[in-house]
C-alpha positions as CSV (number, residue, x, y, z in Angstrom):
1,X,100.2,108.9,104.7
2,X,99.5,105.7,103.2
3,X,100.4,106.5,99.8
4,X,104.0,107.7,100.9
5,X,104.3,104.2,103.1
6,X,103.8,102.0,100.1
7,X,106.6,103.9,98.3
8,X,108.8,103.9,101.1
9,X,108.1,99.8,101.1
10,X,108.8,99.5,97.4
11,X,111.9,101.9,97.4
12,X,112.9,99.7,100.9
13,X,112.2,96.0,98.8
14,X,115.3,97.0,96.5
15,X,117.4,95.9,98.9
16,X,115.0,93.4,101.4
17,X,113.2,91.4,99.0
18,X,115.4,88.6,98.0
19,X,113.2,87.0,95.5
20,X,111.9,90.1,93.7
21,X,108.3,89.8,94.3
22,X,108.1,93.3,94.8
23,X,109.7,94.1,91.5
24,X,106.9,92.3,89.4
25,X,104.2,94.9,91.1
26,X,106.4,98.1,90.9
27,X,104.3,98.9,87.5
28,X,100.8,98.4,88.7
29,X,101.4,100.6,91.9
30,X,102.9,102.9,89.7
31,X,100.6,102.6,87.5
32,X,97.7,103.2,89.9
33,X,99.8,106.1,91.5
34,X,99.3,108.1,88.1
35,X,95.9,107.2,87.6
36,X,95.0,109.1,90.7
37,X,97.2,111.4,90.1
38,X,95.4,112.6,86.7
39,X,92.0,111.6,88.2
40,X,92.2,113.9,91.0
41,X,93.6,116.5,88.4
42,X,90.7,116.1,86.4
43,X,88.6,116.5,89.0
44,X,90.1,119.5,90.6
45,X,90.0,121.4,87.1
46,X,86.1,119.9,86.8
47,X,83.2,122.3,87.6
48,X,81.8,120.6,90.7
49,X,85.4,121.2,92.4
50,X,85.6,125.0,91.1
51,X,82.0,126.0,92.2
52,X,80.8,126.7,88.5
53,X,78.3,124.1,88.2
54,X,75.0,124.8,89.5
55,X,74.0,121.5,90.1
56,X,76.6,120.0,92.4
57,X,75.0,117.5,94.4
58,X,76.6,117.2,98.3
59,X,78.6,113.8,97.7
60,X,81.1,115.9,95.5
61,X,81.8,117.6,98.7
62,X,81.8,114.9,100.9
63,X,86.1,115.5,101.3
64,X,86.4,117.6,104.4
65,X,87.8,120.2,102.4
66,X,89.6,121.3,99.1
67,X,93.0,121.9,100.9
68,X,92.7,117.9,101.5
69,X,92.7,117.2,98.2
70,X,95.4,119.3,97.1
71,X,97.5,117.3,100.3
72,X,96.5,114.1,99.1
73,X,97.8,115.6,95.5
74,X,100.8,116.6,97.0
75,X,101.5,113.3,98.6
76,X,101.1,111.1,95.8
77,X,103.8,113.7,93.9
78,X,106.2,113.2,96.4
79,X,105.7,109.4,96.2
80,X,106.2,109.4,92.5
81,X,109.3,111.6,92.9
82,X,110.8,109.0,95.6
83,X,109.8,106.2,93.1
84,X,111.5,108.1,89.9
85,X,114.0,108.9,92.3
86,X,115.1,105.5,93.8
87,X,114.3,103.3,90.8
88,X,115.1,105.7,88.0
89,X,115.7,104.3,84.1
90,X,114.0,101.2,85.4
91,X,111.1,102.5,85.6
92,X,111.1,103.2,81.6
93,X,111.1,99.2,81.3
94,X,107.6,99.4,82.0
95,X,104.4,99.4,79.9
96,X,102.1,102.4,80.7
97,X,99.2,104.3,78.9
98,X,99.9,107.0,77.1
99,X,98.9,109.7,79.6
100,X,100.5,108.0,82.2
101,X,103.6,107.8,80.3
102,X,103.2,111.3,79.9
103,X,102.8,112.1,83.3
104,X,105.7,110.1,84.5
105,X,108.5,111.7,82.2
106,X,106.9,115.3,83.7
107,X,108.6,113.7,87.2
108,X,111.7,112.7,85.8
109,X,112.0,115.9,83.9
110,X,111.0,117.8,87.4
111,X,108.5,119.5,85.7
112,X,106.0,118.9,88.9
């Protein structure tokens, strides 16, 4: 819920915020949006999250339960779609890491 508040408050300062402070942070939440994005893609293609590794220690399970990772996942899709969305081309202005790069032009391709 939290991750689709903060893009509704960035989408929301394109209008309200006057001085464009929010502007100068649009890439680092982005930034961290993708990041947790291909973490928690990593993760859920990992052994501990499929079952395969025999020696998954109980912190790996501490998330109630996989479906609340896959929402979590789904959430931070549909706030990178509302971002893509809303702020479109000027998004591209932006430095990012090569995978995240990658990752972004898969949501304005709609490849998600």
């Amino acid at each position: 819920m939290s991750i689709q508040i903060l893009s509704d408050m960035v989408i929301a300062s394109k209008k309200e915020d006057e001085v464009g402070v929010v502007h100068y942070t649009i890439p680092m939440i982005l930034s961290c949006l993708l990041d947790c994005v291909i973490g928690l893609e990593d993760y859920i293609k990992s052994p501990a999250f499929l079952g395969t590794n025999d020696a998954i220690s109980d912190h790996e399970y501490s998330i109630s339960s996989r479906k609340d990772l896959f929402s979590i996942r789904d959430q931070m899709d549909q706030s990178i779609y509302k971002l893509t969305g809303s702020l479109g081309k000027q998004l591209e202005n932006f430095p990012y890491l090569e995978d995240q790069a990658n990752l972004l032009a898969s949501y304005f391709n709609l490849e998600r």
